[in-house]
N, CA, C and O of each residue as an XYZ file, in Angstrom:
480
protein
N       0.824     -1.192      0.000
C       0.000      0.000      0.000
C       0.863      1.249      0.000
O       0.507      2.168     -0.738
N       2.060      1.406      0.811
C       2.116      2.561      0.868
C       3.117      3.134      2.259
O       4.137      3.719      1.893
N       2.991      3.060      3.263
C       4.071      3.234      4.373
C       4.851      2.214      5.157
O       4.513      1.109      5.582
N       5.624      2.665      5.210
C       6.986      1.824      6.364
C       6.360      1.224      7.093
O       5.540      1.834      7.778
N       6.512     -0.290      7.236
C       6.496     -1.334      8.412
C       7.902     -1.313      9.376
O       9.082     -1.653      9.298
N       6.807     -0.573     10.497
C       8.308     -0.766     11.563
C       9.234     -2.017     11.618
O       8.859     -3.174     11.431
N      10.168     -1.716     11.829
C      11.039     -3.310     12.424
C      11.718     -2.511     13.386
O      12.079     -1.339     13.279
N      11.879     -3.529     14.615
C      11.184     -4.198     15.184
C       9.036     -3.894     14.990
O       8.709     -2.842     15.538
N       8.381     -4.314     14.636
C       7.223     -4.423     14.431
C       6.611     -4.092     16.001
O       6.449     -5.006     16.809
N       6.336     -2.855     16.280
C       6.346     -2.251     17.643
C       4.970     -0.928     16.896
O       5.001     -0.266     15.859
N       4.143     -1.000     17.770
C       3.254      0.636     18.013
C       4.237      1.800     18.570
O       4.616      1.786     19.741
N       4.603      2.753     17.703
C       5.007      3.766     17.702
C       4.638      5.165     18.314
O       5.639      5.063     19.023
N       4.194      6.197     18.633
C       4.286      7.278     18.154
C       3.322      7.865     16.982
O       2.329      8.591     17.030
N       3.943      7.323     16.036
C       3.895      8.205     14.878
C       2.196      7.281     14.126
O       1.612      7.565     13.080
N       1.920      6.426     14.927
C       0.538      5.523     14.777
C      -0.890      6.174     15.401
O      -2.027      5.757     15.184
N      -0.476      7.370     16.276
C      -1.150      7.885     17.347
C      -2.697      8.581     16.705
O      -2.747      9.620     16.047
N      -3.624      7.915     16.999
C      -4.702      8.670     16.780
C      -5.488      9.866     17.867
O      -6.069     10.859     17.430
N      -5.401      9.632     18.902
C      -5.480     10.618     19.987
C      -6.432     10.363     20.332
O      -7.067     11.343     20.719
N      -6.964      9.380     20.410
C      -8.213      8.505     21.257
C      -7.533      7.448     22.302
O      -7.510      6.239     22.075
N      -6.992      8.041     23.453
C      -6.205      6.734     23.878
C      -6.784      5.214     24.123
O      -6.142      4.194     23.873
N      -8.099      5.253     24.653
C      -8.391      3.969     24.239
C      -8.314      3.260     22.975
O      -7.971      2.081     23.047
N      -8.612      3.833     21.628
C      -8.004      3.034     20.346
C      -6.457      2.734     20.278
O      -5.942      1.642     20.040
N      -5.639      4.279     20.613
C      -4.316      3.937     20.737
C      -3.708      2.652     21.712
O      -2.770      1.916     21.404
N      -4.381      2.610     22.760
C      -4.070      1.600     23.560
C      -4.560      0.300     23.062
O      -3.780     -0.614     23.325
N      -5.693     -0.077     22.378
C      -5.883     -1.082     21.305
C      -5.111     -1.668     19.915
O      -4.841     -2.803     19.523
N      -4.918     -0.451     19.431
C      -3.886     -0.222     18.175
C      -2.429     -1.202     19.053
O      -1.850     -2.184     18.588
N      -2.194     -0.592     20.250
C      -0.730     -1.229     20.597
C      -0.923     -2.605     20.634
O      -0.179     -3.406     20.067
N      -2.079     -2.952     21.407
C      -2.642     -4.512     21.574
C      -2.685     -5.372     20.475
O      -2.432     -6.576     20.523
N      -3.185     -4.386     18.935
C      -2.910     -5.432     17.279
C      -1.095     -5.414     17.059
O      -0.457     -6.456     16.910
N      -0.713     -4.579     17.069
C       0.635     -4.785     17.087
C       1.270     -5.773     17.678
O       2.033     -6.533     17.082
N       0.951     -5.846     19.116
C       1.305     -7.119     20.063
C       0.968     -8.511     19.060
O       1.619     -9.455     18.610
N      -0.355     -8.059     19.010
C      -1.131     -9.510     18.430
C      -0.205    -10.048     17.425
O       0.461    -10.973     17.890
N       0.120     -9.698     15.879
C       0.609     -9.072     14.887
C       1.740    -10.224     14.950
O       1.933    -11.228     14.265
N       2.681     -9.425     16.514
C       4.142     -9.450     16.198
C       4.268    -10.922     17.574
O       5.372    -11.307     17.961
N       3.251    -11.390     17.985
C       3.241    -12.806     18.516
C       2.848    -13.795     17.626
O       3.352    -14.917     17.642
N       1.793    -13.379     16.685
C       1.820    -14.511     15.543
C       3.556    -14.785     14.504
O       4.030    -15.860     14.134
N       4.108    -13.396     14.302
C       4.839    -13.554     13.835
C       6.406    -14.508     14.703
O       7.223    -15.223     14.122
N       6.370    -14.241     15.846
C       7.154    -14.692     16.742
C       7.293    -16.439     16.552
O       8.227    -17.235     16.459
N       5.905    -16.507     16.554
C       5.781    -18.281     16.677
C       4.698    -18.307     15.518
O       3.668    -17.801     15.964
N       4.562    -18.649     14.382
C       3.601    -18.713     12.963
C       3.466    -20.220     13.533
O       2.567    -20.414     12.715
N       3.564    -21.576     14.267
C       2.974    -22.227     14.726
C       1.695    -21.903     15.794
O       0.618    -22.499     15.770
N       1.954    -21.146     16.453
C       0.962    -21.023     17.816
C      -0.326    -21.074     17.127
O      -0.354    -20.528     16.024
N      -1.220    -21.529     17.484
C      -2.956    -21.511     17.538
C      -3.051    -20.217     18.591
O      -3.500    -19.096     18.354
N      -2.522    -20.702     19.744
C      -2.952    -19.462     20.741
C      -2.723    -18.069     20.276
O      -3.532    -17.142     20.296
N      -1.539    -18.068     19.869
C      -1.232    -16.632     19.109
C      -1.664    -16.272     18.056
O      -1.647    -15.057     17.859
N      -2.143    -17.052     17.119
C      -3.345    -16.706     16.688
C      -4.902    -16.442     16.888
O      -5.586    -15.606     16.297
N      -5.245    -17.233     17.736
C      -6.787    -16.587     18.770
C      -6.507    -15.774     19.075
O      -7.183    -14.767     18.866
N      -5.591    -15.746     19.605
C      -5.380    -13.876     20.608
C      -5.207    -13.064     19.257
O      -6.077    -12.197     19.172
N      -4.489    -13.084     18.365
C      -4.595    -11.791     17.382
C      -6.204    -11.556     17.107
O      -6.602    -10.407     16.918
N      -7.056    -12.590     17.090
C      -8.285    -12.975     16.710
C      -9.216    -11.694     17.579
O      -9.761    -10.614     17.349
N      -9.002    -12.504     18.533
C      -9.959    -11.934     19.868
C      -9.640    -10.180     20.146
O     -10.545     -9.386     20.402
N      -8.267     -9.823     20.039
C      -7.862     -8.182     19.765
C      -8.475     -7.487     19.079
O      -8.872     -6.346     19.316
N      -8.707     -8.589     17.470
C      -8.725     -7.334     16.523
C     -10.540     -7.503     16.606
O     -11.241     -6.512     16.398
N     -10.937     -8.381     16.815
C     -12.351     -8.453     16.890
C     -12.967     -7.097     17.965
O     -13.729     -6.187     17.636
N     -12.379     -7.335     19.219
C     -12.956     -6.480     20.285
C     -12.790     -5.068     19.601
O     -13.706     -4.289     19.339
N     -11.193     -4.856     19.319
C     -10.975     -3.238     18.849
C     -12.174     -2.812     17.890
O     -12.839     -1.783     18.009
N     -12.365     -4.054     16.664
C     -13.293     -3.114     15.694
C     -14.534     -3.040     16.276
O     -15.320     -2.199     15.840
N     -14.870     -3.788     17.213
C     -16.616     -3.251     18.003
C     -16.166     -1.945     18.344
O     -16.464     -0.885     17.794
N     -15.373     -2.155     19.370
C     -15.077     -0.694     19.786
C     -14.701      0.866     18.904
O     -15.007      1.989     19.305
N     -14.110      0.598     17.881
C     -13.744      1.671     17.136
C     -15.035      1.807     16.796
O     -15.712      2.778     17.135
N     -15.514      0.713     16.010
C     -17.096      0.919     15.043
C     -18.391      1.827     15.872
O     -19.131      2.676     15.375
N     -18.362      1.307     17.320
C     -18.743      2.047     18.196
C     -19.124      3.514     18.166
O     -20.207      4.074     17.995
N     -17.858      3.976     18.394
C     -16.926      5.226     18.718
C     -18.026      6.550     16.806
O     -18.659      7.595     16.658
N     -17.397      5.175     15.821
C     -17.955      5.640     14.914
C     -19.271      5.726     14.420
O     -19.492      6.168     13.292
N     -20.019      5.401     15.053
C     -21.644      4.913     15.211
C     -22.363      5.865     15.575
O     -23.358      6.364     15.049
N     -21.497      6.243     17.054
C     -22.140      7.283     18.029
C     -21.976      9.099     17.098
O     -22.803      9.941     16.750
N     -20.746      9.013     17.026
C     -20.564     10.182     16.361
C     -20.935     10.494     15.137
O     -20.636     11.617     14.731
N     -21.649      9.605     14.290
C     -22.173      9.844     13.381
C     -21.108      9.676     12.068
O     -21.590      9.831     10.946
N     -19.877      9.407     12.179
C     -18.815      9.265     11.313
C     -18.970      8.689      9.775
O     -19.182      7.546      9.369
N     -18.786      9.897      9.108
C     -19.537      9.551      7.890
C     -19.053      8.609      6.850
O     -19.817      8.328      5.926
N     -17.753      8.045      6.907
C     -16.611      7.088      6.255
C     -17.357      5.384      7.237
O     -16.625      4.411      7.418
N     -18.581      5.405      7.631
C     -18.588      4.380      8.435
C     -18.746      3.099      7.649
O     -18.696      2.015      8.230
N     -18.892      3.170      6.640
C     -19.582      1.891      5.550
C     -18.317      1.118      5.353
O     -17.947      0.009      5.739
N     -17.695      2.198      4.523
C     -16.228      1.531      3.895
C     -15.239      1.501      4.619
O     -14.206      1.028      4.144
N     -15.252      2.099      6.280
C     -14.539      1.642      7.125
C     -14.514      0.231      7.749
O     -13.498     -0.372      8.094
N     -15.782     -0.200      7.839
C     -16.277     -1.224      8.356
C     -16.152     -2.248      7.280
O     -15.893     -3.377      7.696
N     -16.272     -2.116      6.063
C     -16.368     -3.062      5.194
C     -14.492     -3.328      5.579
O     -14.180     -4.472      5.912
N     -13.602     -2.474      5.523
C     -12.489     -3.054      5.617
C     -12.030     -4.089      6.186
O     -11.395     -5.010      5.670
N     -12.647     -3.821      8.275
C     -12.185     -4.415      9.219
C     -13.046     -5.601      9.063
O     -12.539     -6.612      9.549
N     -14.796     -5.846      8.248
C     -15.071     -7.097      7.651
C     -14.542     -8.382      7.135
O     -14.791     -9.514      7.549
N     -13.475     -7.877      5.786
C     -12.583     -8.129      5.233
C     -11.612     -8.566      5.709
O     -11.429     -9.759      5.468
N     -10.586     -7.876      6.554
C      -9.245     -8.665      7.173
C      -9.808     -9.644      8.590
O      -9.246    -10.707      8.858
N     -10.825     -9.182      9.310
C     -11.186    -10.280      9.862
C     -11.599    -11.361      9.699
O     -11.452    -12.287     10.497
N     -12.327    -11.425      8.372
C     -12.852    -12.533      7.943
C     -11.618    -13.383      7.348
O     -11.539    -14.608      7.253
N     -10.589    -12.316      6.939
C      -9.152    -13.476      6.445
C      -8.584    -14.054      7.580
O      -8.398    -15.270      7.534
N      -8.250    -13.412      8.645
C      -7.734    -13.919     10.093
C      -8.278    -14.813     10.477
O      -7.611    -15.742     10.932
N      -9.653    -14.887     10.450
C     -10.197    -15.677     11.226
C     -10.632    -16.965     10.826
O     -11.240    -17.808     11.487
N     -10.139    -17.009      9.362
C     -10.739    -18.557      8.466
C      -8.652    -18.723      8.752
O      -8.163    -19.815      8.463
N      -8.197    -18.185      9.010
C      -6.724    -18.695      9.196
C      -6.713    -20.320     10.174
O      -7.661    -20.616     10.902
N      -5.557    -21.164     10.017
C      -5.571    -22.013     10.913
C      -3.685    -21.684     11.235
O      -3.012    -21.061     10.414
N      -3.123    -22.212     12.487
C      -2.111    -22.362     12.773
C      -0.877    -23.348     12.058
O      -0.696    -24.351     12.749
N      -0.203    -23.307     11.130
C       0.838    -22.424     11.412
C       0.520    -21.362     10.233
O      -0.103    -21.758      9.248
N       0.888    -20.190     10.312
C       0.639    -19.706      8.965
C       1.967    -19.240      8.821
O       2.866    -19.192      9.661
N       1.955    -18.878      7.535
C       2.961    -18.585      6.583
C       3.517    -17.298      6.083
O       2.659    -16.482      5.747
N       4.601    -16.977      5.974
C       4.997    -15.848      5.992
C       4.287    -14.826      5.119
O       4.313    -13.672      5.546
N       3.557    -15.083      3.786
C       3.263    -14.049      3.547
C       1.853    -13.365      4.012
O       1.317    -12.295      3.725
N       1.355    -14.865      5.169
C       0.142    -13.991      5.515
C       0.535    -13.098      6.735
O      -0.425    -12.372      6.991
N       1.464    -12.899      7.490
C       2.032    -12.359      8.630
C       2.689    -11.174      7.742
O       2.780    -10.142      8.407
N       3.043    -11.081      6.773
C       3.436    -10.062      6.100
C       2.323     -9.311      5.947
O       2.252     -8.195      6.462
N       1.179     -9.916      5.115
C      -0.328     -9.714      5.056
C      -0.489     -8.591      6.185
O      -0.304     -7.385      6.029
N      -0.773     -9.080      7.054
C      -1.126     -8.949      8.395
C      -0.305     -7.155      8.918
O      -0.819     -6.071      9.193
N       1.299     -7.687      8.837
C       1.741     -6.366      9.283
C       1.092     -5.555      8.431
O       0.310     -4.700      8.847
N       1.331     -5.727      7.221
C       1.050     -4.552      6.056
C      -0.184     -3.792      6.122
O      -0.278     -2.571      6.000
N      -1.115     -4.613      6.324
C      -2.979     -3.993      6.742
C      -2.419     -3.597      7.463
O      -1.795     -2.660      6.967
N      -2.056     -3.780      9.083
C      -2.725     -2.978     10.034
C      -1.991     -1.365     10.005
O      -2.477     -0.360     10.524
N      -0.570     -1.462      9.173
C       0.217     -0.181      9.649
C      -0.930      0.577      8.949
O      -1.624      1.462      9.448
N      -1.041     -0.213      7.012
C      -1.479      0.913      6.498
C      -3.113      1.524      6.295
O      -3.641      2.243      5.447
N      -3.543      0.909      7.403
C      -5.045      0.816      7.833
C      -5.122      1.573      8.767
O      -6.293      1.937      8.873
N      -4.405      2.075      9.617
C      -4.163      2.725     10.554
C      -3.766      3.971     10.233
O      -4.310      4.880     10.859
N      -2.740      4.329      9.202
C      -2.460      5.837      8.953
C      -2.820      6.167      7.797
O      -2.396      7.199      7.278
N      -3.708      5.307      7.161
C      -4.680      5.219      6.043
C      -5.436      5.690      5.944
O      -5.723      6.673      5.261
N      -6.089      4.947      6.780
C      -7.943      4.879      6.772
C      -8.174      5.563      8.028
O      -8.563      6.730      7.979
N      -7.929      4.824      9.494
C      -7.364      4.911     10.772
C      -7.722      7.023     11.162
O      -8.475      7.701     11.862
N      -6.433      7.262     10.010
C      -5.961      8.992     10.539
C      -7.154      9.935      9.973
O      -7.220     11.150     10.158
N      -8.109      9.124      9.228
C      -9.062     10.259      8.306
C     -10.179     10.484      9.730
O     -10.506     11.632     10.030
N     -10.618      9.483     10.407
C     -11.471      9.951     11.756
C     -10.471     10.944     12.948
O     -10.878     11.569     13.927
N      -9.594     10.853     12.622
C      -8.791     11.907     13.736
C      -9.571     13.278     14.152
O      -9.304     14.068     13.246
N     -10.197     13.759     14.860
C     -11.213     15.027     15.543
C     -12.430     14.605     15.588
O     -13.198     15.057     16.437
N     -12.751     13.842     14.856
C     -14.281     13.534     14.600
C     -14.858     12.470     15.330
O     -16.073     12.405     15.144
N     -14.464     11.726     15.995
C     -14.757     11.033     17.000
C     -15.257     11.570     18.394
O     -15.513     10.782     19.304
């Protein structure tokens, strides 16, 4: 897509939406992210990326619901989309879906992610 994948694969700074509860979620997919990548055997580390990114998008979708956020369709259709790939995943997966994986969330995040910034 488009921007730098940290390495070390870490929540930054420069990821910051200024909602600290999303930011503090955002750090939690990163975690998720960079434990699947750690062990691409684990099942567990894969549920847990599962169970993160699931809770965050209630919660963001939320956030965007209430406020009336007018990008809400094709925001949601996104986090539809990569969840529905995560979640038909089985253990071990393979490098290019962990590549997959980093690549959405950075550039979903300062993508898509930075266009709700005030409007929440």
């Amino acid at each position: 897509m488009g921007f730098d994948i940290p390495e070390p694969y870490v929540w930054d700074e420069s990821f910051k939406v200024f909602y600290d509860n999303l930011d503090d979620e955002h750090k939690g997919l990163f975690q998720g992210v960079f434990g699947v990548a750690a062990d691409q055997a684990s099942g567990a580390a894969l549920a847990n990326l599962c169970q993160v990114t699931e809770s965050h998008f209630k919660d963001e979708e939320g956030m965007m619901t209430k406020a009336k956020y007018g990008a809400f369709g094709p925001h949601k259709q996104a986090h539809d989309e990569f969840l529905g790939k995560i979640k038909g995943l089985s253990a071990p997966v393979d490098d290019g879906t962990v590549a997959y994986a980093k690549d959405w969330l950075v550039n979903h995040i300062k993508g898509t992610d930075f266009k709700y910034k005030g409007k929440l």
